[in-house]
LOTI-540911 format. One record per residue: x, y, z of N, C-alpha, C in turn; residue in three letters. Coordinates in steps of 0.2 Angstrom, whole numbers, plus 2048, in hexadecimal, padded with zeros to 3 digits. Last residue first. Layout:
XYZXYZXYZALA
...
end
This chain:
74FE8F661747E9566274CE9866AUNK
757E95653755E9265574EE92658UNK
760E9F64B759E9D64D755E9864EUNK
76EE9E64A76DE9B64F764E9E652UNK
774EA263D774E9A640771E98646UNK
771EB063F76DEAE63A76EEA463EUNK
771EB5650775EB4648772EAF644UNK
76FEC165A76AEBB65876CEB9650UNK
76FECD661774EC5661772EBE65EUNK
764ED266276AED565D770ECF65DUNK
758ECB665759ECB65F760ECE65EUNK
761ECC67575DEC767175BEC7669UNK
762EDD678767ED7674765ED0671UNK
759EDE67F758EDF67775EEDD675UNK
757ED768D754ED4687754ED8680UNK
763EDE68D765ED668E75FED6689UNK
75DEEC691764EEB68E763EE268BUNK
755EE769A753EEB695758EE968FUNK
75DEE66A6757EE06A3755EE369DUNK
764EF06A9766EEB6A6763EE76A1UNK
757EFB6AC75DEFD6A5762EF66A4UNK
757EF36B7750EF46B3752EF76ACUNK
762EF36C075EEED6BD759EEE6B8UNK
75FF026C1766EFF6BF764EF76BCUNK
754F036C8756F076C175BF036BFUNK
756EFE6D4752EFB6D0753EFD6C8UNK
75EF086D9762F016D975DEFE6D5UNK
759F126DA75FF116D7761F0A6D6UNK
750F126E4750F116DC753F0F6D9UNK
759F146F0756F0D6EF752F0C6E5UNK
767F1E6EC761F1C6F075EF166EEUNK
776F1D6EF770F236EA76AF226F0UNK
77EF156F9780F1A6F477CF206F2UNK
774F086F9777F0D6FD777F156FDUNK
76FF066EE76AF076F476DF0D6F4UNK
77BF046E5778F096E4773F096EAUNK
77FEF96EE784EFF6EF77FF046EDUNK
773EEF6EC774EF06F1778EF76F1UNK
777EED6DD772EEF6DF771EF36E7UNK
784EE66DF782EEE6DB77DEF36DDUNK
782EDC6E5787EDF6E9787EE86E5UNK
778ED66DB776ED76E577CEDC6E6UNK
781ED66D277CED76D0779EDA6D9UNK
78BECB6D578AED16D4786ED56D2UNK
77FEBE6D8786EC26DF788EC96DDUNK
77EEBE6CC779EBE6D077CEC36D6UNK
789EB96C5786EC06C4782EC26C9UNK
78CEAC6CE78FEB16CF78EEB96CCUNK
780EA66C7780EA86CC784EAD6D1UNK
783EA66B777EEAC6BB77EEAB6C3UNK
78EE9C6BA78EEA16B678AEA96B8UNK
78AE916C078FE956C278EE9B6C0UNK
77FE8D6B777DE906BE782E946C2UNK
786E8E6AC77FE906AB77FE926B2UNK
790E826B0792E866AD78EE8D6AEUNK
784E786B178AE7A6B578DE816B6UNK
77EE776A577AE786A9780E7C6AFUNK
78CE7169F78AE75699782E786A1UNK
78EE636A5791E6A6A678FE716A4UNK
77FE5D6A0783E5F6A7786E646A9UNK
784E5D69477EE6069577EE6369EUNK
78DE5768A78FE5C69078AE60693UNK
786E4F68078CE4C683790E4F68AUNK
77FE5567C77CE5167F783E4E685UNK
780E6767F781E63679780E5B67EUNK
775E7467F77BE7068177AE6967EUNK
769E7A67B76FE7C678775E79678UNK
760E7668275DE7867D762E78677UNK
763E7B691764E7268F762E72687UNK
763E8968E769E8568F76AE8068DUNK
755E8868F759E8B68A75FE8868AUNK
751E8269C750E80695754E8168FUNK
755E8D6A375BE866A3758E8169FUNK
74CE976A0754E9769D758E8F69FUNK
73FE926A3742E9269F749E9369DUNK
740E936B2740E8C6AE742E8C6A9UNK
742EA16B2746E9D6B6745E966B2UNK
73AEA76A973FEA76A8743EA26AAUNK
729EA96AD72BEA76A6733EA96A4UNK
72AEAA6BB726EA66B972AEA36B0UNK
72FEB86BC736EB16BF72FEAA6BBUNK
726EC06B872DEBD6B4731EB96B4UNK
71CEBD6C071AEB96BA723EB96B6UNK
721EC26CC71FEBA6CB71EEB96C5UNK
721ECF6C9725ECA6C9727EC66CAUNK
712ECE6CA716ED06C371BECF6C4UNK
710ECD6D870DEC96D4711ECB6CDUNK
717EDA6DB71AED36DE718ECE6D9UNK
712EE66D5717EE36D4719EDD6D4UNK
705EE76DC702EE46D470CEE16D4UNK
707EEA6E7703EE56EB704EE16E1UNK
70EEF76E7714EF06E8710EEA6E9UNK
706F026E7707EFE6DE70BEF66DFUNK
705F066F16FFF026EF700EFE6E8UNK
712F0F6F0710F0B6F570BF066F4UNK
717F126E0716F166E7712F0D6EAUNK
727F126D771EF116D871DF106E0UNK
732F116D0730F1A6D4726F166D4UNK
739F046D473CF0C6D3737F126D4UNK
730EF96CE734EFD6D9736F046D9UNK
730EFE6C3727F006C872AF016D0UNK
73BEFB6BE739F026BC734F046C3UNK
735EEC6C173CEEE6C573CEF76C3UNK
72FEEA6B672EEEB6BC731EEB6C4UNK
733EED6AA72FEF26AC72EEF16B4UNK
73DEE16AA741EE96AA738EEC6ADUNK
737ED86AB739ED96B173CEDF6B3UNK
730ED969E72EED76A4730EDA6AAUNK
73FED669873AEDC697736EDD69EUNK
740EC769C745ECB69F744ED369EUNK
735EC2698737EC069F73AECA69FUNK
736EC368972EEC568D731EC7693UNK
741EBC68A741EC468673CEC6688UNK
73EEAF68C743EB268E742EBC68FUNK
735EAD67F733EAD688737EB268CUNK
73BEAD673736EB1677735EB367FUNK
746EA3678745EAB679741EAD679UNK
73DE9767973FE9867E742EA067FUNK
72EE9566E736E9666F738E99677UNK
721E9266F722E9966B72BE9866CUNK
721E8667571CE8767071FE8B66BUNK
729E8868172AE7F67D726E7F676UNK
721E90687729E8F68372CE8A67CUNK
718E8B68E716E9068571EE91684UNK
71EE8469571BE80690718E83689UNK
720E8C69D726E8969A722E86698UNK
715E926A2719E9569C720E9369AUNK
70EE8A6AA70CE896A2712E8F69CUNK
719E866B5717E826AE714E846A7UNK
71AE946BA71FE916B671DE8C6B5UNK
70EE9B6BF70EE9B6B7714E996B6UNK
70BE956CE706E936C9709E956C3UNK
718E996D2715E936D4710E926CDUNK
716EA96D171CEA66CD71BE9E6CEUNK
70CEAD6D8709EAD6D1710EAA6CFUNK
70FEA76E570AEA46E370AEA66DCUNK
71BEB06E871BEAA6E8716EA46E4UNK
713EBE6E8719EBB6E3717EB56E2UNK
70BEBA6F4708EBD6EE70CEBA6E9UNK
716EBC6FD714EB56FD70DEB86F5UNK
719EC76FE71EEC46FA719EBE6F8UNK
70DECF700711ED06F9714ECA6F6UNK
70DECA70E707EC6709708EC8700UNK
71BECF710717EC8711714EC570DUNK
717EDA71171CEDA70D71BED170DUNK
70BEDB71A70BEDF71470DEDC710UNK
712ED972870DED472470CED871DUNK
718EE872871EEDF728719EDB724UNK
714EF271B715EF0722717EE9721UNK
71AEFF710717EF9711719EF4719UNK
722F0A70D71CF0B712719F04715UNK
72EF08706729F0C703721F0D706UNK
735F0070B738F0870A732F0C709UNK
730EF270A72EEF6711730EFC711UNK
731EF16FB729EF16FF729EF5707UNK
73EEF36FC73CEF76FA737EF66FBUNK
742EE5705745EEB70873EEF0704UNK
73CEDD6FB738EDD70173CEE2702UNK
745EDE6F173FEE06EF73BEE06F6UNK
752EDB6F7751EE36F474AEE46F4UNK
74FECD6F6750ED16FC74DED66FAUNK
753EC86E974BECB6EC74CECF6F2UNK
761ED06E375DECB6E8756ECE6E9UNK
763ED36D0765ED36D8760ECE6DEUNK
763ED26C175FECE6C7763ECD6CEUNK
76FED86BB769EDA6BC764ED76C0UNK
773ECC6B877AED26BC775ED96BDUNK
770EC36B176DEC56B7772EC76BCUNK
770ECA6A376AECC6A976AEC86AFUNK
77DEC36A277BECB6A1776ECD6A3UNK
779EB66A177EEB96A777EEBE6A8UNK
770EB669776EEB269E772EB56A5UNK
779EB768C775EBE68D771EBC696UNK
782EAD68E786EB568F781EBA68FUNK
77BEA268C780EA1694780EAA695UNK
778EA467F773EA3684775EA568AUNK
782EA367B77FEA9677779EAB67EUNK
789E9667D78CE9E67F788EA467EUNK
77FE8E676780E8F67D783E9667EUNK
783E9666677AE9566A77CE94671UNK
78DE8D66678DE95665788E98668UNK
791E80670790E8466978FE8966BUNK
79EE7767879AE7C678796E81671UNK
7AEE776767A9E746737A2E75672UNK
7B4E7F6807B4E816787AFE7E674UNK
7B4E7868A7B0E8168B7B0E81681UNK
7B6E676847BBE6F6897B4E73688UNK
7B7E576877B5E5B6857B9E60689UNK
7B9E4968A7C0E4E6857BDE56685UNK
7B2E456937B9E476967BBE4B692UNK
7A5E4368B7A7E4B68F7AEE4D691UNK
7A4E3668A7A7E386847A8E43686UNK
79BE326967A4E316957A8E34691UNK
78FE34693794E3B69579CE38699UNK
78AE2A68D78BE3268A790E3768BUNK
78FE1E693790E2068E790E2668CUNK
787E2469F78CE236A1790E2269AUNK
779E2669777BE2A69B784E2869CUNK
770E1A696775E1F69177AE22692UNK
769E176A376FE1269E773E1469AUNK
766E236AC765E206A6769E1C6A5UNK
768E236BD76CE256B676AE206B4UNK
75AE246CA75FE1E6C8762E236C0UNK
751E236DA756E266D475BE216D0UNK
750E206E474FE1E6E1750E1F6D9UNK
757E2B6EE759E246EE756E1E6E9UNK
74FE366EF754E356E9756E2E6E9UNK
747E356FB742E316F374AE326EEUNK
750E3970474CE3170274AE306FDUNK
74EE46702757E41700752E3A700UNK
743E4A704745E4B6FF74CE446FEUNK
744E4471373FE4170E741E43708UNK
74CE4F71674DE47718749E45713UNK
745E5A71574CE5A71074DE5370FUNK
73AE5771B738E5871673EE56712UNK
743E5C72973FE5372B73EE54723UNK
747E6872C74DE6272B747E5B72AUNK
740E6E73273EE6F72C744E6B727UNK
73FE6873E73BE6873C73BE68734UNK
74CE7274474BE68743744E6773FUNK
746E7E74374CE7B73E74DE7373EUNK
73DE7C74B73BE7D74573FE7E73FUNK
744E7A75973EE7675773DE7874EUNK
74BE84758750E7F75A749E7A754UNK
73FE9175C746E91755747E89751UNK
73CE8B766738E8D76173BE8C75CUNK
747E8E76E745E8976F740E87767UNK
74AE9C76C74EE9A76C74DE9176AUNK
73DE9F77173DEA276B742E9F769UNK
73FE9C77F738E9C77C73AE9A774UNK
746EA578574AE9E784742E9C77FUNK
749EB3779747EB077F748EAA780UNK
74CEBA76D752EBB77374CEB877AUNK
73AEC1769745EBE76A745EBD76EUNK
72CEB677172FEBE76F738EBB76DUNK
722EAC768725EAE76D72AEB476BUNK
714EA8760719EAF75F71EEAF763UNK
710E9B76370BEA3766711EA6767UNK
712E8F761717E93765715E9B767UNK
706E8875A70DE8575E710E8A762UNK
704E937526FEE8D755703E8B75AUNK
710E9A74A70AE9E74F705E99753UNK
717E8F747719E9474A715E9874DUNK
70EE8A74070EE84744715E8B749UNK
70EE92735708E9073770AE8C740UNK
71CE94731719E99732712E98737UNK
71CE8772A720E8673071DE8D734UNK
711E89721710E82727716E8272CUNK
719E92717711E9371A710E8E724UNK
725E8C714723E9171971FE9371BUNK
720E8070E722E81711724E86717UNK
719E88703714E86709715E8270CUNK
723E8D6FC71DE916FF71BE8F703UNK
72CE826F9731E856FE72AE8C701UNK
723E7C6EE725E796F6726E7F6FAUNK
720E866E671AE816EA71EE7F6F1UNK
72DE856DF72AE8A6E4726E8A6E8UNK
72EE766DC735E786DE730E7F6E5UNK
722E796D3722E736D8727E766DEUNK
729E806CA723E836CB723E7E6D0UNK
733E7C6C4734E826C872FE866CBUNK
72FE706BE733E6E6C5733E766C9UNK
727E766B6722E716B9728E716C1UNK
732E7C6AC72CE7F6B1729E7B6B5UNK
738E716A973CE766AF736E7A6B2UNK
72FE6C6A0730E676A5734E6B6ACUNK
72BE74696725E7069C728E6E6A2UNK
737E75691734E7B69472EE78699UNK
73BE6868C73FE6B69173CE74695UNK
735E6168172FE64688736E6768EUNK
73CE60675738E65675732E6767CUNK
745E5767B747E5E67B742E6367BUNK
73DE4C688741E4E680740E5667FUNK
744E4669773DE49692741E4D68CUNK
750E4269F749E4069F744E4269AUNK
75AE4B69D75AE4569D754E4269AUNK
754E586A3756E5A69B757E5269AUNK
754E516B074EE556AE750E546A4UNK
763E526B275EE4B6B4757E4C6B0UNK
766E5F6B376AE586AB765E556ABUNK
762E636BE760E676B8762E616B2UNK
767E586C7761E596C675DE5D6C0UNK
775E606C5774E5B6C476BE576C3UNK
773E6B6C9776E6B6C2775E636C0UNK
770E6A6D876DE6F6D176DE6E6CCUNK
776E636E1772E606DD770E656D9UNK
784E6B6E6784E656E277FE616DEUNK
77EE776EB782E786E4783E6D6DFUNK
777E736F2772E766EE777E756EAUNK
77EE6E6FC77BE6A6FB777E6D6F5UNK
786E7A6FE789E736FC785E706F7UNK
77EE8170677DE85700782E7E6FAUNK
77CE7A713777E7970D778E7B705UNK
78AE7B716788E73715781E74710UNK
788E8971778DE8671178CE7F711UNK
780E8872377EE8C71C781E8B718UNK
788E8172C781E8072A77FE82724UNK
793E8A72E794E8572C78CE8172AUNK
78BE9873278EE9772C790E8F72BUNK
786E92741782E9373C784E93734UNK
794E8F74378FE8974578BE8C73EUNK
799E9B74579CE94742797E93741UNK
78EEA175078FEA4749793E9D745UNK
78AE9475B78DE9C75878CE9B753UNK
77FE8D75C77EE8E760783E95760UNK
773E82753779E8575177AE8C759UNK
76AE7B75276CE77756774E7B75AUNK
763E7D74575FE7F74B764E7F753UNK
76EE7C73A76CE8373D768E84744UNK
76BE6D73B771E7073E771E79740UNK
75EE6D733760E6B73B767E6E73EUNK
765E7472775FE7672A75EE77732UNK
76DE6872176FE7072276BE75728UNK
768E5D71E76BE5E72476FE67725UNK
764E5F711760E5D71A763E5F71CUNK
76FE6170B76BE6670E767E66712UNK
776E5370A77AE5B70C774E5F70FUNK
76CE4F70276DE4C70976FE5170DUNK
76BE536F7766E546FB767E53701UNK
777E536F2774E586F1770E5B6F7UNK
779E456F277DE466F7779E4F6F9UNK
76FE426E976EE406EE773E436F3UNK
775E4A6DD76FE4D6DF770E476E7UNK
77FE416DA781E496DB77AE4D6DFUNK
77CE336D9781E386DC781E3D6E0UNK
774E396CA772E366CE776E376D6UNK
77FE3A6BF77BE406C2779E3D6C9UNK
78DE336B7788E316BD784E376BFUNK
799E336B0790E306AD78BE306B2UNK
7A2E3B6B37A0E356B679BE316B3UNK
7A1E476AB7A6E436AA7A5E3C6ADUNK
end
């Protein structure tokens, strides 16, 4: 409604440096939670808006290059970001033990630390600028409502919400690496394993998007993910080294692209909102989803929880052709 995105991503950024440093400096509980809601602020404010910026800048037909390319840079970072704080943790500070003044000190330094990158993020926003169009565009949004919205978004919003009432937290997945035998560095070089196959294939398969259609993709993704979320469930110890990698390739061929998809479907005028609405949306499935998963841990057992995800993701992606009305072949 403002015509402005630019705004929204700076204060975005700004909010979240300073999230980091404040955790190091944080001395009770208050302190720490006040620090985590200044970050989680600063994610909620620039997200949607950075997502519009993106969909702004490049034509419809490269919006799968273009989310993969950020979701794949976006991972890059926050990887070898914790490689080089982890790095400068053992050269610098030779492991010091908890609960020592050592450690305590150690902490302080590498929260300040990893506040100095968010800095220079919020700096380069500063050069940022909204299109000229833009403020015309999305002045004609006041009148808009949730109803204006076409068919194709809500088709999209309501299967993207339906799985990820089924994408619980990774967490689960390093818990179940280490339920299963795997040792602390183990679950480590798994995860960091992930990290590195979902970095390297969300550009090229947001660009096979942009080629074969973004359900295809989607429907590869969310299969994908059903059989590998089936392999937490009853695969033994040695198989969690092939897991983690394979699902890095699902978040590889989804994450960028479903806000592709969205942007694919939103209309110019509420393309903002229409991401908004997207993030709101599965985020809070998200929350449901961890809060389900977790009760079956508890409850039954650790399969359990993955089964459940795994007959989700299954479910969503065959809806994909059965929701699929003859108006709305799109890709």
């Amino acid at each position: 409604r403002t015509g402005r995105r630019v705004p929204f991503v700076q204060w975005g950024y700004f909010l979240s440096a300073w999230g980091k440093p404040l955790l190091g400096v944080a001395t009770l509980w208050p302190g720490v939670l006040a620090a985590r809601c200044l970050d989680r602020l600063g994610k909620g404010l620039r997200t949607t808006a950075r997502d519009a910026i993106i969909a702004d800048a490049v034509e419809p037909s490269q919006y799968g290059k273009a989310y993969g390319l950020h979701t794949g840079m976006d991972t890059a970072g926050a990887f070898f970001g914790v490689l080089l704080l982890a790095a400068l943790w053992v050269i610098a500070f030779r492991q010091p033990l908890p609960n020592t003044p050592a450690f305590d000190r150690a902490c302080v330094i590498l929260f300040l630390a990893a506040g100095i990158p968010g800095l220079i993020s919020w700096a380069l926003t500063l050069g940022l600028k909204d299109p000229p169009h833009l403020q015309k565009v999305d002045s004609a949004a006041k009148s808009l409502s949730t109803l204006s919205l076409p068919p194709a978004y809500w088709r999209a919003l309501g299967l993207s919400t339906l799985f990820a009432l089924a994408n619980s937290s990774d967490t689960l997945l390093i818990l179940r690496a280490n339920n299963v035998g795997l040792g602390f560095l183990e679950v480590l070089a798994c995860y960091a394993l992930y990290n590195v196959v979902f970095t390297l294939s969300s550009y090229p398969l947001g660009v096979l998007s942009d080629r074969l259609g973004r359900w295809r993709l989607m429907g590869f993704g969310w299969l994908f993910y059903g059989f590998v979320y089936l392999g937490f469930a009853i695969a033994p110890k040695p198989v969690m080294w092939l897991l983690f990698p394979l699902y890095g390739i699902y978040i590889g061929a989804t994450q960028g692209v479903a806000k592709a998809l969205v942007a694919d479907h939103a209309p110019e005028e509420s393309k903002g909102f229409a991401l908004g609405l997207f993030h709101m949306a599965t985020g809070v499935a998200t929350i449901g989803a961890s809060a389900i998963a977790g009760w079956l841990w508890d409850a039954y057992q650790p399969s359990a929880a993955f089964l459940f995800g795994s007959g989700l993701a299954f479910a969503s992606a065959i809806l994909i052709p059965l929701t699929r009305a003859k108006k709305l072949q799109t890709s």
